[in-house]
C-alpha positions as CSV (number, residue, x, y, z in Angstrom):
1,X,-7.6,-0.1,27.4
2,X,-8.4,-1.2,23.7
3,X,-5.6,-0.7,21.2
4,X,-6.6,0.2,17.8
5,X,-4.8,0.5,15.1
6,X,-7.3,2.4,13.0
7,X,-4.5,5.0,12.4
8,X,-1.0,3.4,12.5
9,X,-0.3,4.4,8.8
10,X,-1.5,7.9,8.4
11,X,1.8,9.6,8.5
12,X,2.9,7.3,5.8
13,X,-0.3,8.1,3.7
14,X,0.6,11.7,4.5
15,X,4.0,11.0,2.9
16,X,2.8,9.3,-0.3
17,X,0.7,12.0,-0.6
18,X,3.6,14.7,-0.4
19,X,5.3,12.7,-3.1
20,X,2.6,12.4,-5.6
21,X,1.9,16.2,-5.2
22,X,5.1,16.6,-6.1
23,X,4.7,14.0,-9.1
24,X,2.3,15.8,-10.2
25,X,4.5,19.3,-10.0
26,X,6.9,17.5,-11.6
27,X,4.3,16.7,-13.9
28,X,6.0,13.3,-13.8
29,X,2.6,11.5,-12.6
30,X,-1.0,12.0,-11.3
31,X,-1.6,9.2,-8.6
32,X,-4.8,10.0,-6.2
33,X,-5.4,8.3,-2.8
34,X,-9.0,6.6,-3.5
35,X,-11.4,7.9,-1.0
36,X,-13.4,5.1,1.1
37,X,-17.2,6.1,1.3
38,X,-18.7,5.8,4.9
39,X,-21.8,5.9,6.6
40,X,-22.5,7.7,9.6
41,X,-24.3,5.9,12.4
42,X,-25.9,8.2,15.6
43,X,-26.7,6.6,18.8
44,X,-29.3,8.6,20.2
45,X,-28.6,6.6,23.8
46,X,-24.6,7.1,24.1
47,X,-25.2,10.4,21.9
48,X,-22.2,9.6,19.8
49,X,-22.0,9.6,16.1
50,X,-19.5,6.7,14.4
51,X,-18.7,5.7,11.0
52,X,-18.0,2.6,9.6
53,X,-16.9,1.8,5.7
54,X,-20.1,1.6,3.3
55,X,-18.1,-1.2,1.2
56,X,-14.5,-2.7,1.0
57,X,-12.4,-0.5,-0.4
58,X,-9.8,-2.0,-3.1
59,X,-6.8,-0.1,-2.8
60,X,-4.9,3.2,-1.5
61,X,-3.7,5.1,-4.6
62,X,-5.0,4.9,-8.7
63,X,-3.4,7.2,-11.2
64,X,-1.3,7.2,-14.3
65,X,2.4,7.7,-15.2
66,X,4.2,7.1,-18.6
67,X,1.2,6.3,-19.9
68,X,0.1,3.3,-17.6
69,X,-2.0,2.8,-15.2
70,X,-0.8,2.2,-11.3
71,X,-2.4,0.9,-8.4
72,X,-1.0,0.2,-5.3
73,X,-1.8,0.4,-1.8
74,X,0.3,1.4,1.1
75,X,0.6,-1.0,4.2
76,X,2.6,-0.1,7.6
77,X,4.0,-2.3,10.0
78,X,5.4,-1.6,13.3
79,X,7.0,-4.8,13.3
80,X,10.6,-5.2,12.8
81,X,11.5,-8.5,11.7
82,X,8.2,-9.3,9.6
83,X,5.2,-8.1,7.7
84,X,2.1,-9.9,8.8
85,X,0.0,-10.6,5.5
86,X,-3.1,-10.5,7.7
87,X,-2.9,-6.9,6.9
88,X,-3.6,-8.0,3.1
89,X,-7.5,-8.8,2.6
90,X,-8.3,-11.3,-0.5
91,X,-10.0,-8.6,-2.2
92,X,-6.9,-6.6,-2.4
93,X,-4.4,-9.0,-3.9
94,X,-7.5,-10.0,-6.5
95,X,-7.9,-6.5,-7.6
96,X,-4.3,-5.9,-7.6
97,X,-3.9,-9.0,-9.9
98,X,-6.5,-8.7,-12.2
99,X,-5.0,-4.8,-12.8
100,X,-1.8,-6.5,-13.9
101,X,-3.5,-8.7,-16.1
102,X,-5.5,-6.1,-17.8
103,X,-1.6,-4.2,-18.6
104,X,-1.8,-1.6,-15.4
105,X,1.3,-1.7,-12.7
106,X,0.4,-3.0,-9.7
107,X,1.9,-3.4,-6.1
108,X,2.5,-2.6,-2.3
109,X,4.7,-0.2,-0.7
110,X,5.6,-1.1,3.0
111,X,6.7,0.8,5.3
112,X,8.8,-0.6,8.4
113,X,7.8,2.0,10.8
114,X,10.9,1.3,13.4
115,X,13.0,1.1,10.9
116,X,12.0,4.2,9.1
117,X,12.1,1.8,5.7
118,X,9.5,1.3,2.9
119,X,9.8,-1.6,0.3
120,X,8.3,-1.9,-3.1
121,X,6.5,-5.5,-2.9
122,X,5.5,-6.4,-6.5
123,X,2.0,-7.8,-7.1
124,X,3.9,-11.1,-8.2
125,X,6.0,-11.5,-4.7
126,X,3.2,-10.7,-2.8
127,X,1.2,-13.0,-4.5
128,X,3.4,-15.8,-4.0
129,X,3.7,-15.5,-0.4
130,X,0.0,-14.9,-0.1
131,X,-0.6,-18.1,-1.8
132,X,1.6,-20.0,0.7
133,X,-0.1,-18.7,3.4
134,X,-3.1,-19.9,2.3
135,X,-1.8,-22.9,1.7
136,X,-0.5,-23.3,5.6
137,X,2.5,-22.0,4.9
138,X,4.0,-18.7,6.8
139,X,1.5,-16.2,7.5
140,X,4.0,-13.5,7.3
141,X,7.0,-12.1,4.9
142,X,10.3,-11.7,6.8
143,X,11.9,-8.6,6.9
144,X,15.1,-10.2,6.1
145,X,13.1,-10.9,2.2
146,X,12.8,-7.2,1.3
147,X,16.1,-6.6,2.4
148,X,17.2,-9.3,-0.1
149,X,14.5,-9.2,-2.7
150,X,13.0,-5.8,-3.1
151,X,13.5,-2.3,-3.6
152,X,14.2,0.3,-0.6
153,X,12.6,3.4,-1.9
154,X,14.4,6.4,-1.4
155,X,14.2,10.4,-1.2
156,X,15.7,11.3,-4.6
157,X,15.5,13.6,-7.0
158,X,13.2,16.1,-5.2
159,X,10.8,13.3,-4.7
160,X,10.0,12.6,-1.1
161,X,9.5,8.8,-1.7
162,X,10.6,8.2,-5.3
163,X,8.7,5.0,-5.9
164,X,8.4,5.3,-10.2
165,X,11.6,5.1,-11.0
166,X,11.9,1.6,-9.2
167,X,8.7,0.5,-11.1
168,X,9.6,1.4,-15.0
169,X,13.5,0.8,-14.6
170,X,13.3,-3.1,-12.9
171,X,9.8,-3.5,-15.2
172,X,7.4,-4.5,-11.7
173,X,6.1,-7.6,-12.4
């Protein structure tokens, strides 16, 4: 049997989702998941329709809030003791850089799915290690580093995953 992980973080999407509905209710926020276009293929032999992604998508989630921009995209891990940066393509960290240099907010959240956990990774930290990998260095971040180094977002404030407050009080870099 073929395992696939196609779907691994859709009940973490579905919770970013609550949230920034209720961001926007709040009218604290409006922060949309970015839809990825596909193209539908049929096989008239097997009789079987499948899709596949038209392009690379950038990243999860655009919006605005306090009247700057945000991307960000949401990554989940089932791993305990690490995050694998192979789950981080090139094209991601570049557009998530150059969104930072052009004065938008930019970064991951992470969810430790075992752990029922999810870490704010700024564009800067992930950058780093991303760099290091690259460079032959670890090809994953231990869990041990957001415990240490970044924020746990928490349910607060009648905000199912109240990330913004952790990006405009600590200034994300």
């Amino acid at each position: 049997m073929r395992t696939t992980y196609a779907n691994r973080g859709m009940a973490f999407e579905r919770l970013i989702e609550i949230t920034n509905e209720q961001y926007i209710h709040k009218n604290r926020a409006v922060i949309q998941k970015v839809p990825t276009p596909w193209k539908v293929f049929y096989d008239k032999r097997t009789k079987r329709s499948r899709a596949i992604p038209k392009e690379k998508s950038t990243v999860d989630y655009i919006g605005i809030a306090n009247g700057r921009a945000i991307a960000f995209d949401a990554k989940s891990t089932r791993e305990t003791t690490r995050f694998p940066l192979a789950n981080i393509e090139d094209h991601q960290v570049k557009f998530l850089k150059q969104w930072k240099q052009n004065g938008g907010i930019s970064f991951i959240l992470v969810e430790f799915a075992k752990k029922q956990e999810v870490y704010l990774l700024s564009i800067n930290q992930l950058e780093k290690w991303f760099l290091a990998a690259k460079n032959g260095g670890r090809k994953s971040i231990p869990y041990e580093y957001f415990l240490t180094n970044c924020d746990l977002v928490k349910s607060k404030n009648g905000i199912l995953l109240d990330y913004l407050p952790l990006i405009f009080e600590r200034k994300v870099k």
